[in-house]
N, C-alpha and C positions, 0 to 999 in steps of 0.2 A: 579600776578601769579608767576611772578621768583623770589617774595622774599618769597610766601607762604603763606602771609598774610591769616589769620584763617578764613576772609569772601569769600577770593576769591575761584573759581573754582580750582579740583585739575586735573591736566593735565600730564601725561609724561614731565617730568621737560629736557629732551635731545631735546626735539621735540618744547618746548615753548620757548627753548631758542636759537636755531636754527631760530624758526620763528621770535624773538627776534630779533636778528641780521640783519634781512631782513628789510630794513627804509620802503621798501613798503607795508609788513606783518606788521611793525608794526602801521603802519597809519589805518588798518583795524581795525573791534573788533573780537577778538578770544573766540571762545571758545570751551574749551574741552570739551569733554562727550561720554563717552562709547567707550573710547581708541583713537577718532576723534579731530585732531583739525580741527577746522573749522572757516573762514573765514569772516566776513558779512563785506556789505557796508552800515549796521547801527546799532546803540546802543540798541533797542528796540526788543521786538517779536511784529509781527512776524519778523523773520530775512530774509536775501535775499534771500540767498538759491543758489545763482546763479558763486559761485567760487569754484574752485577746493581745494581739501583738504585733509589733511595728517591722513593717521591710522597708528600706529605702536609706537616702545619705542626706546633705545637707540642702537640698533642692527639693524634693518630690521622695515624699512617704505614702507610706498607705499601710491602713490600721485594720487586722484581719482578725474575726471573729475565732475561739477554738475550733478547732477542727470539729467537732461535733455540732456544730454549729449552725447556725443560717437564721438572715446569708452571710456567706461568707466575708464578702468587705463588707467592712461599718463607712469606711471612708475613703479617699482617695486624693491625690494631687494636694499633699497636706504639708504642710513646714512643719521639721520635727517638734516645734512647741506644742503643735495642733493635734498633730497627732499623740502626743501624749495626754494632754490633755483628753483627748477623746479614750483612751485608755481607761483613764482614771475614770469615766463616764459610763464606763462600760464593766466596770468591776463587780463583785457582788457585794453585799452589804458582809458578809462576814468574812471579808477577805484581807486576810493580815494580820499581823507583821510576819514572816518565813517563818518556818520552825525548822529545828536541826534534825535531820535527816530524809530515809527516802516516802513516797507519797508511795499507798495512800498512810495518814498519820496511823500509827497504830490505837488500839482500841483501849480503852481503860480497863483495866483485867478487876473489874467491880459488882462485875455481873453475880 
């Protein structure tokens, strides 16, 4: 995405690159859509769904709780570093690096 590459998604280039610079946003898989970036803890759809995520461009972001959530802003009126970093502030402790495929992870067949 921060080189443009013609297959990848197109995202606010201030905001992917902000999340870019986050080693723990980038251990995620991102993806933009409809001015959103957002976050998963996997490669596949369905996606998690379950981490906070950034709307906005290079002026004014705001950092929104999962939907199951609240409240739903954590933040507002933020510069994409800010708000990534509030991201990353907001993550849970066992969150990361993506894993390949769709959410939820499947289950160890150990039982």
């Amino acid at each position: 995405m921060l080189e443009r590459h013609p297959t990848a998604r197109r995202g606010e280039p201030a905001v992917i690159a902000a999340a870019y610079a986050e080693p723990r946003l980038r251990a995620l898989f991102p993806f933009p859509s409809h001015g959103a970036l957002t976050f998963h803890r996997n490669t596949h759809f369905p996606w998690s769904n379950d981490l906070p995520f950034i709307v906005g461009d290079a002026q004014s972001c705001i950092v929104y709780a999962p939907l199951s959530a609240s409240p739903r802003v954590l933040g507002d009126s933020l510069t994409p570093n800010e708000a990534a970093a509030l991201v990353v502030a907001h993550l849970p402790n066992d969150c990361g690096p993506a894993f390949e495929g769709p959410w939820p992870p499947a289950e160890s067949s150990t039982h």
